[in-house]
C-alpha positions in Angstrom: 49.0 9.8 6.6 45.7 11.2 8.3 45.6 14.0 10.7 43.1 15.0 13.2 41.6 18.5 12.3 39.2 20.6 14.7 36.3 22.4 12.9 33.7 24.6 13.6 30.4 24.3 11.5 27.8 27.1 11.8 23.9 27.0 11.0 20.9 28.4 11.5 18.3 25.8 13.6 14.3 26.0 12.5 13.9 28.6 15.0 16.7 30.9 12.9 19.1 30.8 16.1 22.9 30.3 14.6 23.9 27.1 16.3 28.2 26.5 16.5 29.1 22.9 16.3 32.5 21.1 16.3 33.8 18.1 14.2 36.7 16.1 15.0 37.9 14.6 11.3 40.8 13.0 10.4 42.1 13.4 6.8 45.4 13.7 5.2 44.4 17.2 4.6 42.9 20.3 5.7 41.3 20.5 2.2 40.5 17.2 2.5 39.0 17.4 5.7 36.6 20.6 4.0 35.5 18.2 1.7 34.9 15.0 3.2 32.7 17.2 6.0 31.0 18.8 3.6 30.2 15.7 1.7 28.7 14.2 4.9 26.7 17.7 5.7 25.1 17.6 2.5 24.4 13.8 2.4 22.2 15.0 5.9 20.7 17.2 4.3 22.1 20.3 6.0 22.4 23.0 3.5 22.6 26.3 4.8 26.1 25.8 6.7 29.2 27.6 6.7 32.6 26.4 7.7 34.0 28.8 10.3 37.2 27.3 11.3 39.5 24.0 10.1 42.5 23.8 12.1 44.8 20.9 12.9 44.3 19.2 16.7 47.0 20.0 18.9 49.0 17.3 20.4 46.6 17.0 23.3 43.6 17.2 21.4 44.9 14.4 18.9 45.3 12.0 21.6 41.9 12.4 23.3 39.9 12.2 19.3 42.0 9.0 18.7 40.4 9.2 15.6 40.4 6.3 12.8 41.7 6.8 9.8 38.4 8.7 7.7 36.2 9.1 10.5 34.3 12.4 11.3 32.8 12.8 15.2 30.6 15.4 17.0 32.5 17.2 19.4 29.8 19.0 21.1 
């Protein structure tokens, strides 16, 4: 069964400013979710990232992502 997680990507932009941004994926798990965002960083060619947070949605936040089964979004 997949599960919305919440996670928070960090890198730096061309102008070396740390930019934060947040990914709603849904995966069965949090290691899972790690992997499959990674794998979709790295096919765009981002490189220089670091994952700052993976947590599970919370009840409210699952319900607004309504996300399908191995989808990743942009959050903000």
């Amino acid at each position: 069964m997949q599960v919305p997680f919440v996670t928070t990507v960090c890198f730096a932009d061309r102008d070396g400013m740390t930019v934060h941004l947040q990914y709603g994926v849904a995966a069965p798990t949090e290691r899972e979710a790690r992997s499959e965002l990674e794998r979709r960083l790295i096919n765009q060619e981002i490189y220089n990232y670091s994952i700052s947070e993976i947590r599970r949605a919370t009840s409210s936040e699952a319900e607004s992502l309504n996300l399908p089964e191995g989808s990743i979004i942009l959050l903000n």
